[in-house]
TIVEX-956225 format. One record per residue (C-alpha): y, z, x; residue in three letters. Coordinates in steps of 0.05 Angstrom, whole numbers, plus 5000, padded with zeros to 4 digits. Layout:
residues N
YZXala
...
END
This chain:
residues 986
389115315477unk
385715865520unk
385815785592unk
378615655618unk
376015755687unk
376115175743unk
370614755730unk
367314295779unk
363114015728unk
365513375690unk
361512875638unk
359512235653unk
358411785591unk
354911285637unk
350111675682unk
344511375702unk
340011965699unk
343212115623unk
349011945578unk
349112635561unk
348612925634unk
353413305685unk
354613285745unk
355913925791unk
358413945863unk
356914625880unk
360414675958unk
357715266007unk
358615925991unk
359716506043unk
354016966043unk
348916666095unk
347816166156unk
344115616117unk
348814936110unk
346714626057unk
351414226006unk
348114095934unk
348813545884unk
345113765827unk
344613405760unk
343513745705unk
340013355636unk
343013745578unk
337413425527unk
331913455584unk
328414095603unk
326113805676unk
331513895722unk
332513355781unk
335013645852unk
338613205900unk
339813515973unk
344313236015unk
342213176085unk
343813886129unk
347313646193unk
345314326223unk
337914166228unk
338213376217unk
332613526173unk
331013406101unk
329513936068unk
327214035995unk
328814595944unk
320414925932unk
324015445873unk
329815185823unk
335615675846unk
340715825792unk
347515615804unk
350916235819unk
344616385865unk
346415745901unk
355016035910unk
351916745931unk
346316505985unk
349915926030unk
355416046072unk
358815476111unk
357115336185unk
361914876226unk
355314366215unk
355614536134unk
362614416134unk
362613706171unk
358113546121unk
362713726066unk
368813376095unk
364912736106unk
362412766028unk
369112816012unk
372212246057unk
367011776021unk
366212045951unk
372912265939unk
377111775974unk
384911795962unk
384211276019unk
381110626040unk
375010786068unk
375110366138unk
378110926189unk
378211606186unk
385011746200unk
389312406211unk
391612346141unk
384512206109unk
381612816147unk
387213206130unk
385713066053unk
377813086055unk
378513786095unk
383414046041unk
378813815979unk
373214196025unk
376014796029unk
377914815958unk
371014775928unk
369815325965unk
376515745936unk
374315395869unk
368215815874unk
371816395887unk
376116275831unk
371616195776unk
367816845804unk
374617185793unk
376916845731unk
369917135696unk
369517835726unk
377217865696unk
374917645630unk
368617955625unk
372718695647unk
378918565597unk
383718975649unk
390718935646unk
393718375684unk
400318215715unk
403717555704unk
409017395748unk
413416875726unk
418616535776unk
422415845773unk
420215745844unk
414515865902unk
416615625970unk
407915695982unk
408815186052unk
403114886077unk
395815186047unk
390714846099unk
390815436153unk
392515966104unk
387015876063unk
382015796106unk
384516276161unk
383416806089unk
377216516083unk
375416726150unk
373816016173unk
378415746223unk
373715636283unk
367815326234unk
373014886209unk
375514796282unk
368914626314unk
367514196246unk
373613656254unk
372813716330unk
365713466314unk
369412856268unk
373112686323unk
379713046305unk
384213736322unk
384914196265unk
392414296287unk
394313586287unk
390713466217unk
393814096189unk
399713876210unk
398713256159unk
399513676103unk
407113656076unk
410314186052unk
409414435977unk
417914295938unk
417014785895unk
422915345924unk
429015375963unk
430216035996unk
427716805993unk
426616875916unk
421216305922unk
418116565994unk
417517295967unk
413917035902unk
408616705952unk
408817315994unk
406717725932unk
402117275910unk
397417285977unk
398618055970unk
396218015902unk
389617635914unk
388318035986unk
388518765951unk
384918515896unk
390018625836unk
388818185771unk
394917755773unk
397416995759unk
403516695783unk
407216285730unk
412315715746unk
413814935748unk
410914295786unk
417613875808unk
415313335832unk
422113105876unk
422813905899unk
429914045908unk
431613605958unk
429813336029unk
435113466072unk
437612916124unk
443113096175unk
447112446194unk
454612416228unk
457612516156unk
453513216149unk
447913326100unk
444812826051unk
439912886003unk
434212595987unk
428512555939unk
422212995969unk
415812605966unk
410613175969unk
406912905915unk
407312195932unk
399512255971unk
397012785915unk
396713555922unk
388813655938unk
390114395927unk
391914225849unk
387114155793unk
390313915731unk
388114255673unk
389613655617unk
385014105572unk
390714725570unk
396414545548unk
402214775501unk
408214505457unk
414914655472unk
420214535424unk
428414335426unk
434014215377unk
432014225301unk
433114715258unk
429915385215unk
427815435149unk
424715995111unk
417016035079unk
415116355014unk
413316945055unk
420716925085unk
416616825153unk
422016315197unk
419515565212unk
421715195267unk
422414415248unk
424013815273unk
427213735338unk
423913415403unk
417013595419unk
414513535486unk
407813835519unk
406914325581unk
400614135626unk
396814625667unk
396014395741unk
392315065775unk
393115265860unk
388115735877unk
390716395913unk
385116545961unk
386917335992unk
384417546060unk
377817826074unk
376617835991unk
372617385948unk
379017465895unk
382316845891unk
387616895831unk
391816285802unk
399415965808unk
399315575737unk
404815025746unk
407414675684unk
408113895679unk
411713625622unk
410913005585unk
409712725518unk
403512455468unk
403011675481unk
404811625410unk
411911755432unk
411611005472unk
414610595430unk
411009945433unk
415009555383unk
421809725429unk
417609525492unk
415108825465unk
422008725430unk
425308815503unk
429009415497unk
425209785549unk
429110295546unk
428310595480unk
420810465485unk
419810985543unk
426611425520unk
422412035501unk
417611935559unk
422311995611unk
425912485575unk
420313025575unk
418412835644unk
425012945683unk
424513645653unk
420113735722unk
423413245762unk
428013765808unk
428914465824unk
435614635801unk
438714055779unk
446414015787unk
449514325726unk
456314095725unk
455513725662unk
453113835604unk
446613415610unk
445613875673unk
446914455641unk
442514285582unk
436214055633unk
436214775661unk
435915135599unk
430214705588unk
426714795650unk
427615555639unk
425015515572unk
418815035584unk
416715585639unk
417516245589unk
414615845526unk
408615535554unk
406516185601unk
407716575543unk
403416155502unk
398216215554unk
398416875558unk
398117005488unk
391616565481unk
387816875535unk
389717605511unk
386617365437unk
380917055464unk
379017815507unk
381318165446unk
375317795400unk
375117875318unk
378918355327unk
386518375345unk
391218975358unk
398318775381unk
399219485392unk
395519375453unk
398618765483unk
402519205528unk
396719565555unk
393318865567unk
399318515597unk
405218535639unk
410418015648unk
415018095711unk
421117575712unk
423217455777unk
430317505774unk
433717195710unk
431316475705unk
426016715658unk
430217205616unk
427816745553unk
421517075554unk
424217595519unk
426817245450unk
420716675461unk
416117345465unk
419017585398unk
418516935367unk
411316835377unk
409317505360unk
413917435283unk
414116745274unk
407216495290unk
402617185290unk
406817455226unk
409518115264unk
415518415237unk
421118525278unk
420819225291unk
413319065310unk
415918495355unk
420718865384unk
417419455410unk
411418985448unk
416618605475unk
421219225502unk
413819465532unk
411818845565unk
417318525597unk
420818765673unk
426318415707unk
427218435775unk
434418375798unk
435317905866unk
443717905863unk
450918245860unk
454217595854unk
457317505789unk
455716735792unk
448216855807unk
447917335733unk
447116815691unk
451416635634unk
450016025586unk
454415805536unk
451116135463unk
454515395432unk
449415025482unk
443515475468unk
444815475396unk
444014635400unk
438314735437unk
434215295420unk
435915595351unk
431416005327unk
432116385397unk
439216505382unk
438216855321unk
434017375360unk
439217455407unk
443617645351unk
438118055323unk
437918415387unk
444818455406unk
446418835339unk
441819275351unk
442319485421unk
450019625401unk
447320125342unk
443820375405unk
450920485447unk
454220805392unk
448321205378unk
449521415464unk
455921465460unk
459221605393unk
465021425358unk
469821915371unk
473321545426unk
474320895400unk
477220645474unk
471620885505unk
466320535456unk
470119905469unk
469519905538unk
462020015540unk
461319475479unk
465218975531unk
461919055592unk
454719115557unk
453618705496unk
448418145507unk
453417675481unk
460817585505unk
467017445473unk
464017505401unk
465617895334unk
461618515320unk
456018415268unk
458718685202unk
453319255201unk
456519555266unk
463519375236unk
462119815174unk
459020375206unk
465220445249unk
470220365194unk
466520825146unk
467021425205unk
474921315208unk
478321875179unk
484421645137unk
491122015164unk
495122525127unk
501822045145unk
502821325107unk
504920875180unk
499920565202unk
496620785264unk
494920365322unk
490220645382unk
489920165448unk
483720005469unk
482019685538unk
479319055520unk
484118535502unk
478617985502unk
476218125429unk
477917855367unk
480918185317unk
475618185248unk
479118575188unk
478318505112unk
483818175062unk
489118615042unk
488318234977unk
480718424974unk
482419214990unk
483119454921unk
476519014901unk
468919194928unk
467819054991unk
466018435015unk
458618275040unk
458817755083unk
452517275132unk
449717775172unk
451817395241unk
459317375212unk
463717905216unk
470717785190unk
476417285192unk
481017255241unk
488517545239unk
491917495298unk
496717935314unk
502718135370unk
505018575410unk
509518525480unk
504617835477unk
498318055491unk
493018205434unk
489918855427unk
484619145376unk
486819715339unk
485420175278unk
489720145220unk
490920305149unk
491919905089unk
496819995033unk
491120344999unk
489920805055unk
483220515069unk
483120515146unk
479419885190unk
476919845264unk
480219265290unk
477518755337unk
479918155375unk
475917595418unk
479717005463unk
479416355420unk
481716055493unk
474916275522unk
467116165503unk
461616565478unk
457316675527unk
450416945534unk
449217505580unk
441617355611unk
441617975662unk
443818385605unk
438718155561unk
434518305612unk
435819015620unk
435519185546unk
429818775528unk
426119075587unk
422419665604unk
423519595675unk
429219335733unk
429019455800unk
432219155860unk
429718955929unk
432419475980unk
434920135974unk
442219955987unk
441919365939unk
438019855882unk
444420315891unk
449919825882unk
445919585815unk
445320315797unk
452920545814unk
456119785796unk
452419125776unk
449719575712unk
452120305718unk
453520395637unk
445720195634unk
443420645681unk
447421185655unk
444321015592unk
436920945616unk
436321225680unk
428921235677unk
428820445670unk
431920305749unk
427220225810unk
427220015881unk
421219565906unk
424019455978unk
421418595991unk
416218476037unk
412617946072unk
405017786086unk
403817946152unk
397317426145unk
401716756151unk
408317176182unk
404617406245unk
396517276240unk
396016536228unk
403516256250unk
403416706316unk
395916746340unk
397516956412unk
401517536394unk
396617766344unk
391417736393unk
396218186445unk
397018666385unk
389518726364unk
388118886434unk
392619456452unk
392319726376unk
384619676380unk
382819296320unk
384118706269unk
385119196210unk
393219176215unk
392618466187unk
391418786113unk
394719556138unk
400619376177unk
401420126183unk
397420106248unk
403719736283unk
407020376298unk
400520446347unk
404020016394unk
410120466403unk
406420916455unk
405320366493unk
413219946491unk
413320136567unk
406019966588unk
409219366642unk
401719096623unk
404118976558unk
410518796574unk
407718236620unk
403317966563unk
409217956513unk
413317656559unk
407917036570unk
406617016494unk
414416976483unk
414416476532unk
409115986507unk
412715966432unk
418815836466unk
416715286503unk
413314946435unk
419415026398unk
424014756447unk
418814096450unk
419414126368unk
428214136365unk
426513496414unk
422613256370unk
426513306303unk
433813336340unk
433112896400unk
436913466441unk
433913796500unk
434214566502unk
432414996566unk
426515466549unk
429015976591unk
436016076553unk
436516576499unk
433816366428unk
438816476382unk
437816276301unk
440916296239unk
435415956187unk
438016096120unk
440515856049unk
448315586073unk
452115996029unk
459516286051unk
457017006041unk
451816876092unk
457016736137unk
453616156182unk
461516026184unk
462316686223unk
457116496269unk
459115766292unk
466316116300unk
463516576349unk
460315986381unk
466515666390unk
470216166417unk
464416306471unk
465515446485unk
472915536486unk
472016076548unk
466815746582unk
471015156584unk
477415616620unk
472315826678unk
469315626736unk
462615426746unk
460915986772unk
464516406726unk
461516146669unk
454216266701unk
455917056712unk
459417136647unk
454816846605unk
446816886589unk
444916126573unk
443916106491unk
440615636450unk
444115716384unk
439215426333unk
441015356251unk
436915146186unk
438315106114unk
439914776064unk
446614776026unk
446514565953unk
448213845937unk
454314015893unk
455914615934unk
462614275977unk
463514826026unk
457015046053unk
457414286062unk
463314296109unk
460414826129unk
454414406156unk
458213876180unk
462814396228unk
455414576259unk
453113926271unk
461013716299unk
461114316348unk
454014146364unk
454913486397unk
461013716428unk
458114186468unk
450813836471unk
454513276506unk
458713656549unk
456913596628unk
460614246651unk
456814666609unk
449614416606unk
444214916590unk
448115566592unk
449815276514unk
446914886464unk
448114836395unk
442814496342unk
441614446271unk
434514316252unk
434413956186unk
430313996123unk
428614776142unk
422414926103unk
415815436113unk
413214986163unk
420015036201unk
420215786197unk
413015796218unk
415215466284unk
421615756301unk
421016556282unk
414616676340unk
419016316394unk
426316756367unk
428617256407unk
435717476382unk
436117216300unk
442117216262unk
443717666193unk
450417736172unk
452517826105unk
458818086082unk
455718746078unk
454118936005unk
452818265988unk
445518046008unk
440118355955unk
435618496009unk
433517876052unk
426317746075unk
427817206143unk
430517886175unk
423018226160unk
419317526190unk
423017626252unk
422718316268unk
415218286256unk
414617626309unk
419018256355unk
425317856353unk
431618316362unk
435718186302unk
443918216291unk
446518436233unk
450818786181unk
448819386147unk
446419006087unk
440018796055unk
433618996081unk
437519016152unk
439419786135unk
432220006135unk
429819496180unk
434519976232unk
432320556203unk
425420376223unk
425820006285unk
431720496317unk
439320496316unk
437820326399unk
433619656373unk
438019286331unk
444619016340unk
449319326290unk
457519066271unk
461919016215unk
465219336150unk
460719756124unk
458619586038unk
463620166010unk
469419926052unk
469419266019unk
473219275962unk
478819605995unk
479419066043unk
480218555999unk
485418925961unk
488919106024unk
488418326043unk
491518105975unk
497518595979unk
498518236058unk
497218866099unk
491118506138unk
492718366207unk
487717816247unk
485817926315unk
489217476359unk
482017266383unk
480316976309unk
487516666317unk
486016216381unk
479916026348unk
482015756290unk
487315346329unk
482515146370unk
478114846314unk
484614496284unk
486014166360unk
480813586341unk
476413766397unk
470713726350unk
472313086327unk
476912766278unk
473713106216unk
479913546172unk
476414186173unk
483314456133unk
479714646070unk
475414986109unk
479715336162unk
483515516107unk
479715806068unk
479916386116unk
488416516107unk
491616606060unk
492317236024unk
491217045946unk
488416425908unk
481916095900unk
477915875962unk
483016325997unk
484316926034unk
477717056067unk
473317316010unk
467617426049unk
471517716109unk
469517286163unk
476917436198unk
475718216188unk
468118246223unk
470317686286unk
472118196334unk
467018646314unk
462018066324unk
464817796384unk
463418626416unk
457318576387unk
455117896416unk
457318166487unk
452618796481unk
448018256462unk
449417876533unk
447918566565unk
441818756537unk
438518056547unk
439718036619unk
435118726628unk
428818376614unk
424918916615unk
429219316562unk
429118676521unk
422318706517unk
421319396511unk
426219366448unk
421818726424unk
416019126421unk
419219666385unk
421619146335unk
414018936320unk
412319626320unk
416819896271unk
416919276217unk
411119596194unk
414819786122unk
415619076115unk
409018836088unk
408818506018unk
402618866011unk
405819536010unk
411419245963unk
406418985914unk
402619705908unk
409019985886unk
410019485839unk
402819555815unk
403420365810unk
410120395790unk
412219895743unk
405819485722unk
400920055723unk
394919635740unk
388819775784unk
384919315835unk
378218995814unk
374018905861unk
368618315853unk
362418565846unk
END
């Protein structure tokens, strides 16, 4: 079904005016003073027209309507006064309630202000939705398993330009907009960067005015809720949605089917049917996108899934076997339940696959249906790609690609070369990783169960993107054809199709000499697939086009290798050999490359290593395909709205408000980074956030923090390449001296630190667990210790979120990021700070290396093995020639003295010796960077105790984070890979 525009008009059966009437709740609009909120009924079967107004606070008069005003007249003419709005909020805290309607509470006022505002973005929406439709642009669709959005209240409003009418408003109702804003919990529907910069783009989207949707899933437990107890981290259930989402409208009039399992048959027209199976549907719930200082407010479609209530099966339920009466129910449901679920099993495994393919097939669908309904009568696919744009957000939605092609051949009767041309046009990948694990591979057995018909595309394409190598490359170096085949087929560990096995065989020459002749080629992980000697003399044989050969193993010096040979009748074979030992796999990030038009990575350095290694034989191949779209974050909630009072210091001294949408301007303040004016007001504006977040780690922690130490944080994904390990070392080893000094040693050795960390570390993920645990363990050590007091304390804040963030960066003055260099795609935290003119420490990884670039070498606070060195220190490390510092030494014995408690930290301390072996020898070089980091923190020490060159470099910071807007990200993206235009409302 066609997606249709928000409507706030619904039928009531049982109206008293008529059975056939509706009923519209038309809001304010934004264009003039007048407060007025409308109820208007409209009589479909009537020609008279009956006007209800709602008393207008702002007067306290009654006033009547003389002329009938169209409904878009009404949305043009009223904008919302702080009386207008108190109105609104009160209509909806009686008429509609998601409480009991005695008090009005903090969490009432919270809700009725939400569903306030959003008729007023609902208005905006269906202005947008329309002028879209009516101008049949092309549009962008990005599509992304998660959007860490946080809370929507002050953002939306604060785009709306209507924080102090909504401010005066609740103070009006008795209430603070702060404290009810702070009712609102956060959204669970992302975990780290790749969700936050897919809600950054999304406000950048809607404030410049770019037609554009975001596409992804409504979990309704999140991933999890973290809890930090004496045993570490738990995890529990989030309960976001246990009060309603006011921002959501479910859309139970757009939805889709998604099918699993069953199998393909074949119509008289040979067109491919998929049958049987389990059938579940995908719901539209829609979150309006308002931008800032725009009437464009595009749409995040999240999918619920569930089933028909058919599927109940009422004869199970009555006959007591509850369970197999609500079996299918629960089954579509849990589809939604979490954001990546564990997959250690095979039920986990199998969950995700679904979750990936309920977001591609029902967006597609979607997309599909609102491109036919702009297109009319008449439909040309060849234009599909002018119309749309899919951009998969790293390689959770790689199925669009196969699920693209099967709509377009299986349901609108394309052929495959048809098919595969719009789909090669329409589809970009954006690559968010170098680590092997993160490029997903799923086992072709598993997605063969589960999604059939998808696996015979893959086939489809993977035989013909390796006509495409050999096309590139040749075949006149067999060895070197094999290595390409290895490292870039779509699927792994598979026989060749027979139409690549026969073109290769039928371009072997036969040799002059009757031995056979064998030829080594690299890869020893491929199955051998030759013909019969029997069948040699006969035709040959023509076999299922997705088998190639039977197996005939064969040795030598124990090892299997392909080769080419000849037969008794001098007919000569290409030779090729898979590991029975090992799966097939299918390669997503591969399939994303081919089946795209477009990949691009992050940050410049990260854009280079996928260039030169993550997929150097593509890039060789199509060197016009790879991009860089350095991230970016939306300086509206990074600085405007989550750090008013130094937005306020920078409109001043800059001279306007217009850096909010052209962050350019920042480099204004450079001139002035030793005005002592500003300085003074920076200071006090550093000050005041320091002093709130120290009151908030009381509040969630129970520790109390001086505000005048040093704010140190670390607020991250745990992950061992993000090396929070490295950081709580370095932590120890400042305790460990503190504790050999004096009193008044300690005080002139050391600037007092508050050493803050958040994030989460994945439920099945065991050592960014211990991990976790060491932090809290060292943490109320030291918290607890009398000698040293304020000069350190150590605190993790739990269940980091965007609300977190949103406290903590303003009030940071020294933030933590450092990767094993190489390693990070391009990180986004690092951006937040720098913009809030917190000094950041880092490796030269990521976004860090142009963050320096742009704020000064002088500004940021630089250690570590550089990306290109890495590899050779780990091979130096495994052949034992890596000696440790005798400073990372005394640490680690330290840790294993029990000082921190009785906890075996072995698995974890040893993880960092070792030179060979899984969970060994330092992988991420923790042991290599110490003394580097331990410099680096002591030039750190230095610099904070100038205050006046802290701040100066704090300014600079602000000043030169500039590049770092999502807004200037997202034009690239538009010009560069999308090629779409902004539309301006008229």
């Amino acid at each position: 079904m066609a997606a249709l525009p928000f409507s706030t008009t619904c039928r009531h059966s049982n109206s008293s005016l008529h059975p056939d009437s509706k009923s519209s709740f038309t809001g304010f609009s934004q264009r003039n003073n007048i407060g007025h909120l409308f109820l208007i009924r409209k009589c479909s079967s009537r020609r008279v027209v009956r006007k209800l107004c709602v008393k207008n606070v702002a007067s306290d008069k009654k006033q009547e309507q003389n002329e009938p005003l169209t409904e878009q007249e009404t949305l043009d003419k009223f904008v919302p006064d702080s009386a207008s709005i108190a109105a609104s909020i009160k209509y909806h805290a009686e008429f509609t309630p998601s409480f009991s309607p005695e008090k009005f509470e903090l969490s009432k006022a919270f809700y009725a202000t939400a569903e306030s505002v959003r008729d007023s973005l609902i208005i905006n929406w269906n202005a947008t939705y329309e002028y879209y439709e009516r101008m049949n642009v092309k549009q962008a669709y990005y599509m992304s398993m998660e959007y860490l959005q946080g809370r929507a209240l002050l953002n939306a409003i604060g785009n709306l330009q209507l924080s102090g009418p909504y401010s005066e408003a609740l103070r009006k109702l008795g209430h603070n907009l702060e404290n009810v804003a702070n009712q609102e919990p956060d959204a669970a529907l992302g975990n780290g960067g790749l969700g936050r910069l897919a809600s950054c783009f999304l406000d950048s989207l809607a404030t410049l005015n770019y037609p554009a949707w975001g596409y992804g899933l409504r979990y309704k437990y999140g991933l999890f809720k973290q809890l930090i107890t004496k045993d570490g981290q738990e995890e529990v259930a989030e309960s976001w949605l246990e009060m309603g989402n006011p921002w959501e409208i479910p859309r139970n009039d757009v939805s889709y089917p998604v099918k699993f399992y069953g199998e393909i048959t074949s119509g008289p027209d040979g067109r491919k049917e998929w049958i049987g199976g389990e059938n579940i549907m995908a719901v539209a719930y829609d979150v309006p996108i308002p931008g800032y200082k725009t009437r464009t407010t595009i749409n995040l479609r999240l999918w619920s899934t569930k089933v028909s209530p058919e599927e109940f099966d009422l004869q199970a339920y009555n006959a007591g076997d509850h369970d197999k009466a609500y079996a299918a129910l629960k089954n579509a449901e849990k589809i939604c339940y979490v954001l990546y679920p564990g997959d250690e099993s095979i039920e986990g495994k199998t969950l995700r696959l679904k979750q990936q393919y309920t977001l591609c097939s029902a967006s597609l669908q979607d997309i599909i249906a609102r491109f036919e309904k702009r297109s009319g009568k008449a439909i040309d696919w060849d234009t599909f790609p002018d119309k749309v744009v899919v951009q998969m957000n790293d390689t959770h939605p790689t199925l669009c690609i196969p699920e693209l092609i099967r709509i377009l051949m299986d349901v609108k009767g394309l052929s495959w070369d048809k098919a595969w041309e719009i789909t090669k046009r329409t589809v970009a990948y954006t690559n968010h990783t170098v680590l092997p694990e993160a490029l997903e591979k799923w086992s072709l057995k598993l997605l063969q169960d589960l999604l059939p018909r998808h696996v015979e595309i893959i086939r489809k394409t993977d035989e013909v993107f390796i006509h495409e190598i050999i096309s590139e490359n040749g075949m006149n170096d067999l060895d070197l054809l094999d290595q390409k085949l290895r490292k870039m087929r779509i699927l792994e560990n598979i026989e060749l199709p027979n139409s690549v096995v026969e073109l290769i065989n039928s371009s072997i020459e036969i040799p002059d000499t009757d031995p056979i002749e064998e030829r080594d080629v690299i890869d020893t992980d491929i199955k051998a697939t030759e013909e019969k000697e029997e069948e040699a003399e006969a035709k040959e044989v023509e076999e299922d086009e997705d088998e190639v050969g039977k197996e005939e193993p064969e040795e030598d010096d124990g090892e299997e290798e392909p080769s080419v040979e000849e037969d008794t009748e001098k007919k000569t074979t290409w030779t090729f050999k898979v590991d029975s030992k090992q799966p097939t796999m299918v390669r997503m990030a591969n399939l994303c490359v081919v089946g795209g038009f477009s990949v691009n990575g992050v940050a410049e350095i990260h854009s280079e290593i996928v260039k030169q290694e993550v997929f150097n034989d593509f890039y060789e191949m199509w060197p016009e395909k790879f991009q860089n779209k350095t991230n970016g974050v939306t300086p509206r909630r990074w600085i405007r709205f989550c750090n008013p009072d130094l937005s306020k210091i920078i409109t001043k001294w800059i001279g306007t408000e217009d850096w909010v949408t052209d962050l350019e301007k920042l480099a204004i303040l450079r001139k002035f980074a030793d005005n002592e004016d500003l300085q003074s007001e920076w200071m006090e504006s550093k000050r005041r956030n320091k002093i709130k977040v120290a009151s908030f780690i009381k509040e969630r922690t129970g520790y109390d923090v001086s505000s005048n130490a040093m704010f140190d944080v670390q607020v991250k994904r745990i992950h061992e390449y993000k090396r929070q390990l490295l950081n709580i070392l370095g932590i120890v080893y400042r305790y460990k001296k503190m504790k050999e000094m004096s009193d008044e040693e300690r005080k002139q050795s050391f600037v007092p630190r508050v050493c803050i960390f958040g994030g989460k570390a994945f439920a099945t993920y065991v050592q960014a667990k211990r991990i976790v645990k060491f932090i809290t363990d060292v943490g109320a050590t030291i918290n607890h210790d009398p000698e040293i007091g304020d000069l350190l304390k150590v605190v993790f804040v739990p269940d980091y979120n965007v609300s977190v963030a949103e406290m903590l960066i303003p009030g940071s003055e020294l933030s933590q990021h450092i990767s094993t260099a190489g390693m990070e795609a391009s990180g986004t935290s690092n951006m937040k700070f720098a913009m809030n003119g917190c000094l950041l420490i880092g490796t030269l990884d990521g976004a860090n290396v142009e963050i320096r670039e742009e704020v000064g070498e002088d500004n940021f606070f630089l250690f570590g093995a550089r990306a290109h060195e890495i590899s050779t220190l780990r091979k130096e490390r495994a052949e034992g020639k890596f000696v440790a510092d005798p400073r990372f030494e005394e640490v680690k014995a330290y840790v294993r003295s029990g000082v921190f408690g009785s906890y075996n930290y072995e698995e974890l301390i040893g993880s960092l010796e070792g030179n060979e072996g899984y969970g060994r020898a330092d992988y991420f070089l923790v042991g290599k960077d110490f003394p580097s980091y331990l410099n680096c923190q002591d030039a750190v020490d230095e610099a904070y105790r100038d205050q006046k060159r802290w701040t100066r470099m704090s300014i600079l910071n602000t000043a030169g984070s500039y590049k770092f807007s999502s807004d200037r990200t997202i034009h690239q993206y538009a010009r560069d890979i999308w090629r779409i235009q902004p539309l301006f409302l008229p």
